[in-house]
C-alpha positions as CSV (number, residue, x, y, z in Angstrom):
1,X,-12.8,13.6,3.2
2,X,-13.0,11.0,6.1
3,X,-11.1,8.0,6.9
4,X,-12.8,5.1,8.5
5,X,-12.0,2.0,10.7
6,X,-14.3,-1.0,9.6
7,X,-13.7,-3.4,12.5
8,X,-15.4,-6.6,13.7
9,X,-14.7,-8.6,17.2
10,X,-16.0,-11.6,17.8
11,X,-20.3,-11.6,18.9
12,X,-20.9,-12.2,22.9
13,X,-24.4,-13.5,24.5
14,X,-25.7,-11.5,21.3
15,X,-24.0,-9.0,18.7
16,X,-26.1,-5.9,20.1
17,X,-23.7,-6.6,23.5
18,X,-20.4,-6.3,21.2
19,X,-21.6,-3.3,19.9
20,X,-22.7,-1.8,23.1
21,X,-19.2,-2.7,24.8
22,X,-17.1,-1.2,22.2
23,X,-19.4,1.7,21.6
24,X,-19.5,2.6,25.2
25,X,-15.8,2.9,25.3
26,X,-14.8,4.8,22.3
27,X,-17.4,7.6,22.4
28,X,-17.2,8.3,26.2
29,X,-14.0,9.6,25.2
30,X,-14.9,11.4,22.0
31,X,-12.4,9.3,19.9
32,X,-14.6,7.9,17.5
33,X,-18.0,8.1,16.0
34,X,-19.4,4.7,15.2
35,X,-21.7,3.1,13.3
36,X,-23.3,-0.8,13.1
37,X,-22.0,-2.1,10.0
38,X,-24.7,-4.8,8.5
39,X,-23.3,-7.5,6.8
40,X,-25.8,-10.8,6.0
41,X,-25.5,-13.9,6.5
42,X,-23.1,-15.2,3.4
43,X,-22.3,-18.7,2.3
44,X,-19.0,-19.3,4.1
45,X,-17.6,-22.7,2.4
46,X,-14.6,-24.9,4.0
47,X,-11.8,-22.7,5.7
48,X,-9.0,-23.6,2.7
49,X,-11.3,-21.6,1.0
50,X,-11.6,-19.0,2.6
51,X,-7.5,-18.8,3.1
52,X,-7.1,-18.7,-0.5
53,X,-10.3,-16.1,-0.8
54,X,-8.6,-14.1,1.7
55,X,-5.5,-13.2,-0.3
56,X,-7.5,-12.2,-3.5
57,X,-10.0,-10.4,-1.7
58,X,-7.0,-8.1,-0.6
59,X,-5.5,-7.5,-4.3
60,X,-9.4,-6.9,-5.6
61,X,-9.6,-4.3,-2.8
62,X,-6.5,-2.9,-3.8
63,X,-7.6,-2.8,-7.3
64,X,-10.7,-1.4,-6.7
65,X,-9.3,1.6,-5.0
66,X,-7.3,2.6,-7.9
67,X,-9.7,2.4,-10.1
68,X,-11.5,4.6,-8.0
69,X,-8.9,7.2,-7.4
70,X,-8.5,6.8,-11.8
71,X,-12.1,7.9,-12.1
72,X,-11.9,10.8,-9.7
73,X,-8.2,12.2,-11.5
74,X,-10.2,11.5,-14.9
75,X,-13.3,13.8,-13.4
76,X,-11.2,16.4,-11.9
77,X,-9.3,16.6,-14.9
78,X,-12.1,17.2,-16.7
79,X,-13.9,19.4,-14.8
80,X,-10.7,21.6,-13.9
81,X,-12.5,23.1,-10.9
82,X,-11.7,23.1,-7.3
83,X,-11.7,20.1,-5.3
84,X,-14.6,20.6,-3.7
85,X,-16.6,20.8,-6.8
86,X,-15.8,17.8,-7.9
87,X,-16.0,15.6,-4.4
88,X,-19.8,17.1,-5.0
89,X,-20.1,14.7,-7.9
90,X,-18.6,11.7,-6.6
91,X,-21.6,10.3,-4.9
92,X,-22.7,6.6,-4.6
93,X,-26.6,5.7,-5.3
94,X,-26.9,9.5,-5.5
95,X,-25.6,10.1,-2.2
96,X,-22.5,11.1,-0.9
97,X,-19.8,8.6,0.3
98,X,-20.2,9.0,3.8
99,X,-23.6,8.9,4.0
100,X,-23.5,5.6,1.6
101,X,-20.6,4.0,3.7
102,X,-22.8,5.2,7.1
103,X,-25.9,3.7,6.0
104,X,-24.4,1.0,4.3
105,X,-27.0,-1.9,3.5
106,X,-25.8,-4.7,1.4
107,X,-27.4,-4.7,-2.4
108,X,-29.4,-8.1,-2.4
109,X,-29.9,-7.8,-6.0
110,X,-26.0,-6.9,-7.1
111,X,-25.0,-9.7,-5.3
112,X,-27.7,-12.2,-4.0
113,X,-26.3,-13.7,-1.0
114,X,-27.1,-17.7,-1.8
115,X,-24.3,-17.8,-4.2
116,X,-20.8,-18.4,-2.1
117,X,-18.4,-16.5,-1.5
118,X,-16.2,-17.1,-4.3
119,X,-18.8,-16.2,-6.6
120,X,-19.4,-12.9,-5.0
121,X,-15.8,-12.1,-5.4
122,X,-15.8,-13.1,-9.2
123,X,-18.9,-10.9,-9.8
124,X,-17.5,-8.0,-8.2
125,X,-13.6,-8.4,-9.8
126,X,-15.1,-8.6,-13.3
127,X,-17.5,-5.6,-12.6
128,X,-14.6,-3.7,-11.4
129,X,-12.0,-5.4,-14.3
130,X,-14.1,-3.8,-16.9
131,X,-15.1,-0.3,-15.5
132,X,-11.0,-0.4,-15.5
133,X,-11.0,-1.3,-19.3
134,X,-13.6,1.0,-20.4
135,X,-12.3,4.0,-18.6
136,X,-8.5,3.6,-20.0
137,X,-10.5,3.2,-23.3
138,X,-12.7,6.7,-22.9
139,X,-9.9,8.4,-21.3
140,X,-7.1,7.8,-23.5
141,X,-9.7,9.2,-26.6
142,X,-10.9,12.6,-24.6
143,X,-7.0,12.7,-23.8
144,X,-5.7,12.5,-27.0
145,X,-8.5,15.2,-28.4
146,X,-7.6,17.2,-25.6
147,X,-4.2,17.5,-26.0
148,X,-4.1,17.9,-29.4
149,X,-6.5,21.0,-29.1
150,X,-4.1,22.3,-26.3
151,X,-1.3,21.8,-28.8
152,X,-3.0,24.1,-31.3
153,X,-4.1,26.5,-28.3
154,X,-0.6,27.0,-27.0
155,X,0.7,27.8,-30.5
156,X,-2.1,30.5,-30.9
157,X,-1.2,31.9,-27.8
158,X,2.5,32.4,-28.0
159,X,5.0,34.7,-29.4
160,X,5.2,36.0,-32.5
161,X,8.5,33.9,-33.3
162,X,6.6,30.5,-32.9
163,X,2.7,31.3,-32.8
164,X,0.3,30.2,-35.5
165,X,0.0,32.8,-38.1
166,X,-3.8,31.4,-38.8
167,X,-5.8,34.5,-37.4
168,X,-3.3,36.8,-38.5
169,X,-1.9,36.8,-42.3
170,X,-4.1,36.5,-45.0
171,X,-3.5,36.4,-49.0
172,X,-3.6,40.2,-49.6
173,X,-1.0,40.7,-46.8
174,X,1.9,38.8,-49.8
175,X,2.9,38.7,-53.3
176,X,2.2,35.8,-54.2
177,X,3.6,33.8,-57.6
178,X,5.7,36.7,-58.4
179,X,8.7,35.3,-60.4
180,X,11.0,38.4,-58.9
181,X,9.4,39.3,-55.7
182,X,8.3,38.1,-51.9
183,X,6.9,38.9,-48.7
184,X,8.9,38.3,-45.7
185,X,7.8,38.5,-42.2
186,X,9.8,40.5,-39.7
187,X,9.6,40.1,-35.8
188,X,10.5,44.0,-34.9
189,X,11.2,44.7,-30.9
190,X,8.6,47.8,-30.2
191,X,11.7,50.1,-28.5
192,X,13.0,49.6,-32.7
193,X,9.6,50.4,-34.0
194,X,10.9,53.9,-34.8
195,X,14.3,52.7,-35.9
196,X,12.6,49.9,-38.2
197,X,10.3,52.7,-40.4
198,X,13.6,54.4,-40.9
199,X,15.9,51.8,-41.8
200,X,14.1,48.8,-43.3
201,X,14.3,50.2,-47.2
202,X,18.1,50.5,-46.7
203,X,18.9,46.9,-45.8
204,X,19.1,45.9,-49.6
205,X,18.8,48.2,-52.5
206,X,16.1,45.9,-53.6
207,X,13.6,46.4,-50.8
208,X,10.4,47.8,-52.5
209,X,9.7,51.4,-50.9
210,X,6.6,52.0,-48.4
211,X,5.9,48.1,-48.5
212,X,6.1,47.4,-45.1
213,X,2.7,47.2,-43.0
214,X,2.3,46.0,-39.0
215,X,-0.1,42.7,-39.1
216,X,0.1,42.1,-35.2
217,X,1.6,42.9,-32.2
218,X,2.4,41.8,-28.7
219,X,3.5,43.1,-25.1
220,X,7.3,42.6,-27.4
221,X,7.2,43.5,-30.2
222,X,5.1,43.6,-34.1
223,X,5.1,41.6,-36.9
224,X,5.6,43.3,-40.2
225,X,5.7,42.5,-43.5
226,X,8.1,43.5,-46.4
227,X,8.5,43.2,-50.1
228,X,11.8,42.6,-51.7
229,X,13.6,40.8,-54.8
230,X,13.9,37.6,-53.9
231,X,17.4,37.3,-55.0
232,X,17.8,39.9,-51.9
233,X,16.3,37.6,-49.4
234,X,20.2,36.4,-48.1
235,X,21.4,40.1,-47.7
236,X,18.1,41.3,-46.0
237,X,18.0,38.9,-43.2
238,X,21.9,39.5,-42.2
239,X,21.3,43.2,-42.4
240,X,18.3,42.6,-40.4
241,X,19.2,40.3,-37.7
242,X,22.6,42.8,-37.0
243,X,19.8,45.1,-36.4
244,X,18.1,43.3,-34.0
245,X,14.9,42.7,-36.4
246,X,14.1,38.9,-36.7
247,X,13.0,37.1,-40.0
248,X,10.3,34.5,-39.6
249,X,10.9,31.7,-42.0
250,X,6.9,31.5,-43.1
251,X,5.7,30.8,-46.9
252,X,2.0,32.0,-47.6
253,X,-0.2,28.5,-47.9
254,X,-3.9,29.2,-47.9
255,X,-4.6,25.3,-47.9
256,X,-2.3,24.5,-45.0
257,X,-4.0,27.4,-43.1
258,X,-7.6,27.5,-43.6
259,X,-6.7,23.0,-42.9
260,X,-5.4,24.5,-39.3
261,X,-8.2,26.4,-38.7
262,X,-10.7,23.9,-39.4
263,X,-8.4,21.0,-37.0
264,X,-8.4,23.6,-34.4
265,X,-12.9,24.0,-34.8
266,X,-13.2,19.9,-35.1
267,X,-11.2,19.0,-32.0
268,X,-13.2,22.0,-30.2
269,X,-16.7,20.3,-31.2
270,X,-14.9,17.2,-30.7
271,X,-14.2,18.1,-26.8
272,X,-17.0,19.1,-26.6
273,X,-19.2,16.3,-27.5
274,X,-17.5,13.8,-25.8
275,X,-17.5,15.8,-22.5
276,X,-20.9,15.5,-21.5
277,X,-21.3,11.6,-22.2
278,X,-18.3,11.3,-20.9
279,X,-18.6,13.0,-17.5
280,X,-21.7,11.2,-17.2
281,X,-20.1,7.9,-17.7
282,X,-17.7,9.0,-14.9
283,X,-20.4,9.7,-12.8
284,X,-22.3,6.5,-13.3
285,X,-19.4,4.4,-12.7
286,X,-18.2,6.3,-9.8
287,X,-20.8,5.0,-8.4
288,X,-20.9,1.2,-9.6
289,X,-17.2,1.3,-8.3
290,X,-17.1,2.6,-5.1
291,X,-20.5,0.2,-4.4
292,X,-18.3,-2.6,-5.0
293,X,-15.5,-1.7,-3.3
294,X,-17.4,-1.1,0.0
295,X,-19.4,-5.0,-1.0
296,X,-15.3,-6.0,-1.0
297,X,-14.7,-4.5,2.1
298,X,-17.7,-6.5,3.9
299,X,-16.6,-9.8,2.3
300,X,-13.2,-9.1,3.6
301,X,-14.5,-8.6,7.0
302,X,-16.6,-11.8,6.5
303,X,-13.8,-14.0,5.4
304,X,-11.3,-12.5,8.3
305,X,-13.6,-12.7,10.6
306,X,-14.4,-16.2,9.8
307,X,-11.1,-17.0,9.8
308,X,-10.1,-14.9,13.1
309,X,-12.9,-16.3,15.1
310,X,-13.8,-19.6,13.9
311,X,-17.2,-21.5,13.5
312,X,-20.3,-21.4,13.9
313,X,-20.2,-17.6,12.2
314,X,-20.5,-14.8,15.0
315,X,-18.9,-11.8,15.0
316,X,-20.2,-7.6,15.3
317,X,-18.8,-5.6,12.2
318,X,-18.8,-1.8,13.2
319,X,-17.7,1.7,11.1
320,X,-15.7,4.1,13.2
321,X,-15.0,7.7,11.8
322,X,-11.7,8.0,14.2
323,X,-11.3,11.7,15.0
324,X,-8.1,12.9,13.8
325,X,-6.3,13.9,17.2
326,X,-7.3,10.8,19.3
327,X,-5.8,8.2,16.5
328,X,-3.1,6.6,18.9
329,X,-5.6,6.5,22.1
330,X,-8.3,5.1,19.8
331,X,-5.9,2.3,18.7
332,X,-5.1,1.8,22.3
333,X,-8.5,1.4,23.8
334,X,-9.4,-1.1,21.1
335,X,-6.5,-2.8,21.9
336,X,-7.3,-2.9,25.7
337,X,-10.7,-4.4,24.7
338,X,-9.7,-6.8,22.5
339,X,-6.4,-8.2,23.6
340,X,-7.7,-11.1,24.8
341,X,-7.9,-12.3,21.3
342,X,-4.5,-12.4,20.3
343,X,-1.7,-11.5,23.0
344,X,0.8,-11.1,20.4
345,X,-0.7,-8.6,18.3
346,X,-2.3,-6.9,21.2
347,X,1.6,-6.5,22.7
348,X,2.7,-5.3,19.0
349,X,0.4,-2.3,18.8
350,X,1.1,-1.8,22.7
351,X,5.0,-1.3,22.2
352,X,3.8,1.0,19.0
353,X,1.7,3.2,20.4
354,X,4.9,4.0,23.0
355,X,6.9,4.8,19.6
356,X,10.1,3.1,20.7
357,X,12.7,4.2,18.6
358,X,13.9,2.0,15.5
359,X,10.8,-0.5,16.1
360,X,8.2,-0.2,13.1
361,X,5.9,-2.6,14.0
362,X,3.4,0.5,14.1
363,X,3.8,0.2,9.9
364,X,1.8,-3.0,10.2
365,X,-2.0,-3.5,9.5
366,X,-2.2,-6.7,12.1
367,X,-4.6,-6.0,14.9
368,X,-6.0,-8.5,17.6
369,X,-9.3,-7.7,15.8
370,X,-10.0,-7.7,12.3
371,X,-10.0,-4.1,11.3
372,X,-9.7,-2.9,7.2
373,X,-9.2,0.8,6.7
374,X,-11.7,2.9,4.1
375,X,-10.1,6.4,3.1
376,X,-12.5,8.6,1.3
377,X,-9.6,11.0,0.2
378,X,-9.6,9.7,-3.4
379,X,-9.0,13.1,-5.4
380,X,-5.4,13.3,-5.9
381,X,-4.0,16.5,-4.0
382,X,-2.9,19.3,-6.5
């Protein structure tokens, strides 16, 4: 995905001449495609206000882009498809980002513009506070039934030393409530199958004869069972482990079984249920979240221009999609325009674009022109 440059400058005999000027200069050169960026006319208040605005408009935009980058993880870790797949469901108003941040028109009835600034801001921090809430809410119960079901999955899945014996041993395969005898299990390598057939009746004199039977095996080895005295049980597994055959400590227990099997169907049906509300949810306030961030954005222009430029309110706010090889040059043609506004900073980004060694200036977001940057890129890279 895209990064954009959302910029303003300060308006001259009328904003369409700002826009023409810094169009003209940026797309001669191929090192930007650009794009008007409409923002209404807002209630601006007294400057002290918009100081203090300034500084939690930053932390809300801040905010809102984690959240964002939340919902996206929580979506692709849901979906556990490609990245691609699931940028195609992170759309805003049904559309994707770049077209929404393109064609971006302010939502009048979201956020009616006769209510001030601060306001704005408050609507938009506690839309975004509890989007925050309710996802950490929603996730952390999918998670849990998730995990649990991969708990069970990865035991079924295993080898036959530490996987679930649910889908393999049933009653008939043990003596059960024998006073004298029992049924152990026996992890046999397969190069000792042979060895195993011959040998197994002779690791205790009280090993019942031709009681051994394969339940399972794997690309290792099988599981057998066989039936001995119980006082035997000691003797058996020395004998058997110098053999290189492996008892499995396991007792027979129907109920704790067939209770295993059912977990493993519930969290299943679980999963499933909650995936497709919860997906949805995702969706839908993918969409409410990235809205507002982009409404923060504007205000953030708003107020920095504002308090850049002065009063009366006048100022072009524009969207440039920088293209990736002409970054530095981009920077210093909109320097070269816009220096006049603020010799210092213009001089800062100067000396960075020359990359003079041990000076990191460059690191800094302070422009001569108000400038916020939008990166699209919000699915973490895997």
């Amino acid at each position: 995905m895209a990064e954009f440059w959302l910029i303003s400058a300060p308006g001259e005999k009328s904003n369409q001449q700002s826009w023409e000027r810094m169009n003209t200069v940026t797309t001669k050169a191929n090192l930007s495609s650009n794009f008007k960026f409409t923002i209404p006319d807002l209630k601006v208040g007294t400057l002290d206000a918009l100081v203090s605005l300034s500084d939690e408009l930053g932390k809300l935009d801040t905010f809102a882009e984690s959240v964002l980058k939340k919902i996206a993880h929580s979506m692709s870790d849901m979906m556990e498809d490609s990245e691609d797949k699931v940028q195609e469901n992170l759309l805003a108003n049904g559309v994707d980002l770049v077209t929404y941040l393109t064609r971006f028109q302010w939502d009048m009835a979201k956020y009616p513009i006769q209510q001030s600034l601060h306001t704005l801001y408050e609507v938009m921090a506690k839309q975004i506070s509890q989007i925050d809430t309710d996802l950490k809410a929603r996730s952390v119960a999918y998670s849990n039934i998730k995990a649990n079901l991969q708990g069970l999955e990865r035991k079924a899945v295993g080898n036959l030393l530490t996987r679930t014996l649910t889908d393999i041993v049933n009653k008939d395969d043990f003596v059960l409530d024998s006073e004298y005898l029992t049924t152990l299990l026996v992890v046999v390598p397969k190069a000792n199958y042979v060895m195993w057939q011959k040998t197994y009746e002779s690791l205790s004199d009280l090993v019942v004869p031709r009681s051994t039977k394969k339940l399972m095996e794997d690309s290792e080895g099988g599981l057998f069972t066989v039936t001995l005295f119980k006082k035997a049980v000691d003797e058996f597994k020395v004998k058997a482990r110098e053999n290189k055959f492996v008892v499995r400590e396991f007792n027979f227990n129907e109920k704790e079984l067939q209770s295993e099997k059912e977990e493993m169907t519930r969290l299943a049906v679980d999963k499933k249920q909650q995936y497709g509300p919860l997906l949805r949810w995702l969706k839908v306030n993918f969409s409410e979240a990235f809205i507002a961030w982009i409404h923060v954005k504007a205000l953030r222009v708003s107020v920095e221009s504002v308090l850049r430029y002065g009063l009366p309110v006048n100022f072009q706010a524009v969207l440039l999609q920088p293209n990736k090889k002409s970054l530095k040059r981009l920077r210093g043609v909109l320097n070269a325009l816009y220096k006049h506004l603020d010799g210092v900073a213009a001089a800062s980004v100067a000396d960075a674009v020359v990359d003079i060694p041990g000076l990191s200036i460059g690191n800094q977001d302070y422009y001569s022109y108000v400038c916020f940057k939008i990166d699209l890129n919000l699915i973490d890279q895997k």
